[in-house]
C-alpha positions as CSV (number, residue, x, y, z in Angstrom):
1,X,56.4,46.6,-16.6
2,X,58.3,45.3,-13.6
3,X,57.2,44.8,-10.2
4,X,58.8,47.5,-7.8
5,X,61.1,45.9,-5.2
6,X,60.0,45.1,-2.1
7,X,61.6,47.8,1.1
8,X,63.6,45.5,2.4
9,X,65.3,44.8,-0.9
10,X,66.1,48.3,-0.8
11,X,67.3,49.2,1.8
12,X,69.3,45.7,1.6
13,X,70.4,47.4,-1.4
14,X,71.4,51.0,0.1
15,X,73.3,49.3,2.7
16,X,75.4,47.7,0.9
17,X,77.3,44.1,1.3
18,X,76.9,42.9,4.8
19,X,80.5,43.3,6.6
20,X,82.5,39.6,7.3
21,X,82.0,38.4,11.1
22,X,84.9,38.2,12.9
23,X,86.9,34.6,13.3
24,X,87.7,35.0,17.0
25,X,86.6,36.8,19.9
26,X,89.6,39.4,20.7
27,X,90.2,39.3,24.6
28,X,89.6,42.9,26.1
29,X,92.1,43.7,28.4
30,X,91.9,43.1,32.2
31,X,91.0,46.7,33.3
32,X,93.5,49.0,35.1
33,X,90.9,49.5,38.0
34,X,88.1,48.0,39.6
35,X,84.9,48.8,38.6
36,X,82.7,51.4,40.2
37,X,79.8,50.4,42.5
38,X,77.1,51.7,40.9
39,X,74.2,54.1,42.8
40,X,70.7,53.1,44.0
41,X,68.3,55.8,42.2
42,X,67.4,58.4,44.8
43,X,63.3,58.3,44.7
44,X,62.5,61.9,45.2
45,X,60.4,62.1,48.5
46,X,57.9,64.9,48.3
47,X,56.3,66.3,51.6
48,X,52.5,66.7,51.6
49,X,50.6,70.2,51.4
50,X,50.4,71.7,55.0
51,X,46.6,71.6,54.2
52,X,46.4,67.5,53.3
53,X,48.5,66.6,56.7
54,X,46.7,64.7,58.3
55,X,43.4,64.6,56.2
56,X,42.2,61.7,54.1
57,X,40.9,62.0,50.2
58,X,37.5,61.4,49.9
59,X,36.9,61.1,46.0
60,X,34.4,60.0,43.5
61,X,33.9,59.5,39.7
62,X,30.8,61.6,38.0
63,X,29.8,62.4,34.7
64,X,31.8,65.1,32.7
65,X,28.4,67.8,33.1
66,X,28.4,66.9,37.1
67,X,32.1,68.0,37.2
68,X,31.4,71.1,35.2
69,X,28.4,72.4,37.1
70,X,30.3,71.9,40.6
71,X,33.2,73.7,39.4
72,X,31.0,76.6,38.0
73,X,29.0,76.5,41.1
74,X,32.7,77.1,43.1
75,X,33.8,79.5,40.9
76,X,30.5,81.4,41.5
77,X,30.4,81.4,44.9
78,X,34.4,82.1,44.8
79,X,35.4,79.0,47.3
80,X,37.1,76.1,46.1
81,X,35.7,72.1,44.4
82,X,37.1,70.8,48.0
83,X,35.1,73.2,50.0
84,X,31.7,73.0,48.4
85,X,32.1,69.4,48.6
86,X,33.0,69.9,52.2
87,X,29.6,72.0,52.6
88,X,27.5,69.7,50.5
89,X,28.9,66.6,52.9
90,X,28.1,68.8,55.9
91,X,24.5,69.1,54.5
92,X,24.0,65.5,54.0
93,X,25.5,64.5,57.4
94,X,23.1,66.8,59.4
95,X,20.0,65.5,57.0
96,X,21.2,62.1,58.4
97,X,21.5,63.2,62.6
98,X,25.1,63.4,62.2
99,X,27.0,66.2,63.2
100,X,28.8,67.8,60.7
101,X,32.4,68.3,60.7
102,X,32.4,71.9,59.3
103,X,35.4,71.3,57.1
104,X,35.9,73.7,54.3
């Protein structure tokens, strides 16, 4: 029994003889026009949410059962992630003697 032939052997083999390089460098022809300048790629510029203008992300990274029980908790009360957080902040600043900022 022979040893199969290795892949590159193959496909060496499917390819068939390798074609005969070329003995000179044929000159292309000067072209007809000048080339084209090319474009800068336009950066698409997207304009903030009428809600973010102005306002600064406060953010934080919690467990995966955290995140599920605050979004739960939201969806109870029917308000949004951003506005619990916003009363839960309020709550915290006013244990602290700060005023809250009431932002929801």
């Amino acid at each position: 029994m022979s040893p199969r032939p290795s892949l590159s052997a193959r496909l060496a083999q499917a390819a068939g003889p390798a074609p005969a390089p070329a003995s000179a460098p044929v000159a292309s022809p000067a072209p007809s026009r000048p080339p084209r300048a090319r474009k800068a790629p336009e950066t698409a510029v997207v304009a903030p949410a009428k809600a973010r203008i102005g306002k600064t992300m406060v953010a934080g990274y919690f467990s995966p059962e955290m995140a599920r029980a605050v979004k739960l908790l939201a969806v109870e009360r029917g308000v949004t992630v951003q506005a619990l957080i916003g009363e839960a902040l309020d709550l915290v600043l006013r244990q602290a003697g700060k005023h809250p900022m009431g932002e929801r």
